[in-house]
N, C-alpha and C positions, 0 to 999 in steps of 0.2 A: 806776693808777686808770683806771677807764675811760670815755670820753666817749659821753655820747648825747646824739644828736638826734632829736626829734619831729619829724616833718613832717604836719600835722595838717589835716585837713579837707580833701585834695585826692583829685580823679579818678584812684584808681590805674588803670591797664594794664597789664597784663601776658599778652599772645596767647600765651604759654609755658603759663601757667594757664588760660586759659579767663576772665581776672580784667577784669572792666571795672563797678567799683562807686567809693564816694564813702567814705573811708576817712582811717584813721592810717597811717603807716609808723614804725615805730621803729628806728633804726641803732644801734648801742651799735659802739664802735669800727670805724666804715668798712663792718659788714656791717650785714644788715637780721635782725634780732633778731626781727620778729612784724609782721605788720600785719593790719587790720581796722576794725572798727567802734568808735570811743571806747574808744583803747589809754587808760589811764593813763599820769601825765607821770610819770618816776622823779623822785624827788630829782635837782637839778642837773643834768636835761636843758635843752639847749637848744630850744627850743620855735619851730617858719619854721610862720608859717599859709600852707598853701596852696589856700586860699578858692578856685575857679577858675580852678586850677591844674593840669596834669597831671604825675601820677605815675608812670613808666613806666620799665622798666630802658633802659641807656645802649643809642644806636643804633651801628649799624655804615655807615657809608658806603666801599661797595663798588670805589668809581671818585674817587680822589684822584691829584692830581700835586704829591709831594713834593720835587720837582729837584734834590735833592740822589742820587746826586754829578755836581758839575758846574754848575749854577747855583745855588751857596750865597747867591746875591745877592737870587734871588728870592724861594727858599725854603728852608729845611733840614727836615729829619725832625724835629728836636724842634721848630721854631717850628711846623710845621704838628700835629705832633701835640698841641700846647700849645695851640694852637685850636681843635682839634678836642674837648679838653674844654671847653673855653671856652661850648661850641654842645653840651653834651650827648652827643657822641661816644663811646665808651668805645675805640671799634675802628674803626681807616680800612685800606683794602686802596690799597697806594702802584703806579700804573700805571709800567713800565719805560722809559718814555721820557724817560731821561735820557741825560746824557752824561759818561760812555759810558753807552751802553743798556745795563740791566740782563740782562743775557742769557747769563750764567754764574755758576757756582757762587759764587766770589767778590765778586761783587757784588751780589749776591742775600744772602749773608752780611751783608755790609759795610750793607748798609740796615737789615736785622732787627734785627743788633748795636745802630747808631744807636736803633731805637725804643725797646728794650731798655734801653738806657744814658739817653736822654731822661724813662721813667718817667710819660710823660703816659698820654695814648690808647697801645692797644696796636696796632701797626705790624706789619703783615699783608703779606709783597715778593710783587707781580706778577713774573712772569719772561718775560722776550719770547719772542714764538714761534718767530722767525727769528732768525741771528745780524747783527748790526747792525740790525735791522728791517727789514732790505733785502728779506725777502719770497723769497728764493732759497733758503738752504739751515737748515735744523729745526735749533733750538737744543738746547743737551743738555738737555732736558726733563725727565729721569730725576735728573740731579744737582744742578739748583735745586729742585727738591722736597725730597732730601735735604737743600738749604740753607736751605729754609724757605719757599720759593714755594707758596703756595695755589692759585695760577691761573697762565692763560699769555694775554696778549694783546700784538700790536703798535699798541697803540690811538694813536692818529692818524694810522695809516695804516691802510689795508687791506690784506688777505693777497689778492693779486690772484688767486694762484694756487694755485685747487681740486684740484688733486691735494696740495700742499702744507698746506692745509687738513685734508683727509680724513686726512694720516700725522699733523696733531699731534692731530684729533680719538682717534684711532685709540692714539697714546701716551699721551696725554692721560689717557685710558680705563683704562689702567692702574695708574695713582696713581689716580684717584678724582677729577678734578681739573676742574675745567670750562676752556673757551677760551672767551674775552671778544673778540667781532670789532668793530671799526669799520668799521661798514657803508655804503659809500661806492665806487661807478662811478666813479672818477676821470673816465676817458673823456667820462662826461655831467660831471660835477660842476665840472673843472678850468673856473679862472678865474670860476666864481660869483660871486655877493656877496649874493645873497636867495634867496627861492621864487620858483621860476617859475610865473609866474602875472599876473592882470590887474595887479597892485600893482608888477609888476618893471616888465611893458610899459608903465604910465603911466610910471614913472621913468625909463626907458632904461636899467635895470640887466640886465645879463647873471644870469638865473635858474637854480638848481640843480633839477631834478624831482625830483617827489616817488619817480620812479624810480630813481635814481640810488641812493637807500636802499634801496628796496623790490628793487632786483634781488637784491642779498649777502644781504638777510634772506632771503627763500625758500631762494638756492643754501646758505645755510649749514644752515638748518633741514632740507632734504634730506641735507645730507651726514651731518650728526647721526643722522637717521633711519639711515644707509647705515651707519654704522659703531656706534652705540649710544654714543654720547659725549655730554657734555654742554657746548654752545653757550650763550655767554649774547649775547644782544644789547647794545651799551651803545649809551647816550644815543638812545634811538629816537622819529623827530621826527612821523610821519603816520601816516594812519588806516591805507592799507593795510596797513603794518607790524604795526600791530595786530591787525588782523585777519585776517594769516598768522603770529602768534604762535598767534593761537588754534585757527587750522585746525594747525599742527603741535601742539598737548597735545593737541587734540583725539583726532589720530593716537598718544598717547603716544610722543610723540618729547620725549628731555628739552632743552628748550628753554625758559632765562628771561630776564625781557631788563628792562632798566630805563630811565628816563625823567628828562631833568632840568628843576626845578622853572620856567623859564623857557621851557619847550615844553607846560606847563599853566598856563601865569600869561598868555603873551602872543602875539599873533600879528606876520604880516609888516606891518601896518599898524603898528607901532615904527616901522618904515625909514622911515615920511611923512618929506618935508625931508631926506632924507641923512641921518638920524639913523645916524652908525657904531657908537654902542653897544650898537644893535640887530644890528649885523653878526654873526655868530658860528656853527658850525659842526656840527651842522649848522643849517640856519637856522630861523629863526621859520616854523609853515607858517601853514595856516588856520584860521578858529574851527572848520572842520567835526571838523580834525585835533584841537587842542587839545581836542573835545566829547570824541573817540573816544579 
């Protein structure tokens, strides 16, 4: 017997269609049977008014750390994938910085299997770009592909090193596959703990510039250009960032990059008082950043 549910009077979405009206959705076992304008309720449907509500197919969040393998303590692939519907999620892409670092075939597997087996959100394995992350020698990029990698990133660290950049752009390129950098001058960056800026100097806190991002985002965005690969930028914190996002599409250079909701919600003025919960990496910048 088949179950439906109405979900009645909410703002569907849907950017795949072109869809943004005030609608029913009707599901009859788990898919979506019809939606529109005052569907009729079947017999023994269940009926969720969603009056001011939005309706919208499940998101994907591109940049997750599911720690598993290796700190099950904090997180596993089902608990994180089991929140991630929790939060509307359908689809999380898990970054390789674990331990060990995902960064062969095998464990590249061993993650995909877990989401697999979990049956929440479906589990999408980053595969690191280096072996160990260590930034020196290309990991087999060809054979986590095979095992189920959609991207390659060493994300919380940076790829210091642009020739080593340009070979995984360059294989990358061949699967179809983009590189995810963490863009970060250690050089400037090391020992930070805010923006540098008048808010650091009143505090006496050692500040990170808004350079120390802005340098990797151009060299990456050139390399991309150099070799025709697709770069994504993650967690990108200031305005110039931005707006050498948009001089490289400009240039059709394939370049995407994404933002987290704490570098549009808040600035470095969190830190007033030593506030450490505002500490974080990269850091809070300015209202001018968070405008842009």
């Amino acid at each position: 017997m088949s179950r439906d549910v109405l979900l009645k009077g909410g703002r569907i979405i849907d950017p795949s269609q072109g869809m943004d009206t005030v609608g029913d959705v009707l599901l009859r076992d788990g898919r979506i049977e019809s939606c529109g304008h005052s569907i009729g309720t079947p017999d023994g449907a269940e009926v969720i008014n969603c009056e001011g509500l939005v309706v919208a197919p499940g998101f994907i969040d591109v940049h997750v750390h599911l720690r598993e393998p290796g700190r099950e303590d904090v997180e596993t692939v089902a608990t994180g994938a089991h929140s991630a519907v929790a939060g509307g999620f359908t689809g999380v892409c898990a970054m390789p910085n674990t331990k060990p670092v995902t960064d062969n075939q095998a464990t590249v597997g061993f993650v995909k299997r877990q989401g697999e087996a979990a049956g929440f959100a479906r589990v999408y394995p980053y595969g690191a770009i280096s072996v160990g992350q260590k930034g020196e020698t290309l990991a087999e990029l060809g054979e986590m592909v095979g095992a189920g990698a959609v991207a390659f990133s060493d994300d919380g660290r940076p790829v210091e090193s642009a020739h080593l950049m340009r070979t995984a752009l360059e294989y990358a390129r061949t699967f179809n596959v983009p590189v995810a950098e963490h863009c970060e001058d250690m050089s400037l960056a090391r020992g930070g703990s805010m923006n540098e800026g008048i808010v650091s100097a009143r505090l006496g806190l050692k500040g990170i510039p808004a350079e120390a991002e802005e340098i990797y985002v151009i060299r990456d965005i050139l390399l991309a250009r150099l070799t025709g690969g697709h770069i994504h930028l993650c967690h990108l914190s200031t305005k110039g960032s931005v707006e050498l996002v948009r001089w490289g599409k400009e240039r059709g250079v394939n370049v995407t990059a994404e933002v987290c909701s704490h570098h549009i919600s808040l600035t470095e003025t969190a830190v007033e008082g030593y506030n450490t919960n505002a500490k974080m990496n990269p850091p809070l910048r300015t209202a001018a950043d968070v405008e842009a």
